[in-house]
N, C-alpha and C positions, 0 to 999 in steps of 0.2 A: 504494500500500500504506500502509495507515495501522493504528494498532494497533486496528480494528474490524475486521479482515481479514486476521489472522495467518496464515490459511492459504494468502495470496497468495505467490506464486513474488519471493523476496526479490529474485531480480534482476532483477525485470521492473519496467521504466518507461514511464510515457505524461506527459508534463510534470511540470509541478509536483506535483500531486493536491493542490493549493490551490483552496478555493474559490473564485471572480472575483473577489469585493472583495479579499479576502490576496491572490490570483495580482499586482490591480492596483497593491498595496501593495509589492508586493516588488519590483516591477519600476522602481517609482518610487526606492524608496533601494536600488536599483543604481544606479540614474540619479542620482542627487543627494546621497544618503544620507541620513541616516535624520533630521539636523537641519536639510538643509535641501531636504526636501521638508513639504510642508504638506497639511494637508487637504482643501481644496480643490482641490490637483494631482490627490489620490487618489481623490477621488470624480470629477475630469474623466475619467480613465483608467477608473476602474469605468463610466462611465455613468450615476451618480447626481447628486443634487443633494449638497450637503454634509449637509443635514436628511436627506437619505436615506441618508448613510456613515454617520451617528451616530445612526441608529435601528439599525441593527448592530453599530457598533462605539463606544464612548465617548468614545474618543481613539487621537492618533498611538500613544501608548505601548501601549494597547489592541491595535490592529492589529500591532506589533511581538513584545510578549506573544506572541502569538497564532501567529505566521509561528516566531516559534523555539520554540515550544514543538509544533509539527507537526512542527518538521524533529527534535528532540531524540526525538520520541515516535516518529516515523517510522525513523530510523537505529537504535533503541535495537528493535524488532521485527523488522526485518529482520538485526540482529545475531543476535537470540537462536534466528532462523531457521536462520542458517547453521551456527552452532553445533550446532543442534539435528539440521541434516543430517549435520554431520560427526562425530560419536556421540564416542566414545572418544576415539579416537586424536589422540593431541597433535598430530602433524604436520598432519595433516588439520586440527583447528582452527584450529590457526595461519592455515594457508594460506586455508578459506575467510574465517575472520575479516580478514583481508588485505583476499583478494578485494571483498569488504562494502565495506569501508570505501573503496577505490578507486571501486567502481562509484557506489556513493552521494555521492562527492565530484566524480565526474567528470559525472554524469548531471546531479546537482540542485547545480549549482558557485555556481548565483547562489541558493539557498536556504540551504547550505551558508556561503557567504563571509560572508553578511546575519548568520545566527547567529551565525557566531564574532566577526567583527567588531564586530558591534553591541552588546554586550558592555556595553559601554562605556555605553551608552545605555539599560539598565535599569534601573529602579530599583525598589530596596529587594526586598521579595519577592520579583519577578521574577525581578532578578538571581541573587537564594540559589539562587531554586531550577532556574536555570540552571545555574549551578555544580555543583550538587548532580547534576543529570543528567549534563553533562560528570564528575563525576568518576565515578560509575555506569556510565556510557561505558569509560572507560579503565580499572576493573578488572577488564574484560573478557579486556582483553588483558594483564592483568596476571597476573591467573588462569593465564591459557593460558601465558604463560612461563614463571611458579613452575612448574606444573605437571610443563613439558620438563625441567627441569634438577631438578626431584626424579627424575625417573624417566630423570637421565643423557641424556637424548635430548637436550637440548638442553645446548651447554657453555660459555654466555657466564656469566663471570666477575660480568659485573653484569648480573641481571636486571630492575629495576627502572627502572635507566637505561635499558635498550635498548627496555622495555616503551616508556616516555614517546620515545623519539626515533621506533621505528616508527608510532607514530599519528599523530606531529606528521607526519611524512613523509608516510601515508597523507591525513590533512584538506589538508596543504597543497597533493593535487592542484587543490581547487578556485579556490586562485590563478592557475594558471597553463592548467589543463587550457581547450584550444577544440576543439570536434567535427569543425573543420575541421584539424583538425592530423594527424600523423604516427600516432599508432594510434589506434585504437577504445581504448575504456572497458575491456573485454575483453582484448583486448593489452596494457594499460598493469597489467594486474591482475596477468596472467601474471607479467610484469615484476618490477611489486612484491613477487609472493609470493617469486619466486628471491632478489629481493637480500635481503627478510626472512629468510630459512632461511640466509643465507651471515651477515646480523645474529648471528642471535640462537647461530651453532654447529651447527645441526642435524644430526645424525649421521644416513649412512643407513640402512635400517632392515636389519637383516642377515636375507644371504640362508642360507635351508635347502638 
């Protein structure tokens, strides 16, 4: 799912959706990271000559650009997806906004880790305008908490605060999360949404 394909099912994945050379790029600074992989490793993994990585791509930074700006554009589509299923109701957004951001940290964890850690390794423009979308990112769920606790549903004291601790929560699956582990992507979401809703206060919704 890439933001050419909005109407794709936000929780559906088939690897990366990186093109070879990015696929072969990201796979390298997992391997190595990002200063100390070089171009010539990238193009041995792509299958190219170096003359043929750089009729593509210009440079390392180039190919880096490039890999976090798909994962940034990709998460930030698939967000406004789930939202956009979960209509109204605050609870419900919260929860698939959750869900999202788990399934996308646990699925794509080495696309996911690249971006946020590699951070560090943009420069000037780049960097802004990574920032800029990470913060575009988070007041998503910022929204969504103002929102609970205007309309009472939700009763944490600090909303702002819980906002930034449930995403950091939510991204930091891709540190940790392996597919060989104790639950699916799907189970770890479940998860996450309950202890979000015991987070942020969420009252239940009263019955008639």
């Amino acid at each position: 799912m890439t933001k050419t394909d909005a109407g794709a099912d936000w929780r559906a994945y088939s690897g990366s959706g990186l093109p070879p050379i990015l696929d072969a790029a990201l796979d390298c600074f997992v391997e190595h990271g990002y200063h100390g992989t070089t171009i010539r490793t990238v193009a041995s993994r792509a299958g190219l000559s170096v003359p043929g990585l750089y009729h593509h791509y210009a440079s390392k930074q180039a190919l880096l650009v490039a890999i976090v700006s798909y994962a940034m554009d990709d998460l930030w589509v698939r967000s406004s997806a789930a939202l956009e299923e979960a209509g109204t109701d605050v609870r419900g957004r919260l929860d698939l906004l959750v869900e999202c951001l788990v399934l996308f940290h646990a699925h794509q964890r080495d696309l996911a880790f690249i971006a946020a850690s590699e951070i560090r390794s943009l420069n000037g423009e780049a960097r802004d305008t990574y920032i800029a979308a990470r913060d575009r990112q988070q007041r998503l769920m910022d929204q969504v908490i103002a929102a609970g606790v205007a309309q009472g549903v939700f009763t944490t004291a600090y909303p702002r605060e819980v906002s930034r601790a449930i995403v950091t929560m939510c991204t930091g699956v891709s540190q940790w999360y392996r597919a060989e582990g104790e639950h699916t992507p799907q189970e770890l979401a479940a998860r996450y949404c309950e202890m979000t809703r015991r987070t942020v206060g969420a009252l239940s919704p009263s019955r008639s």
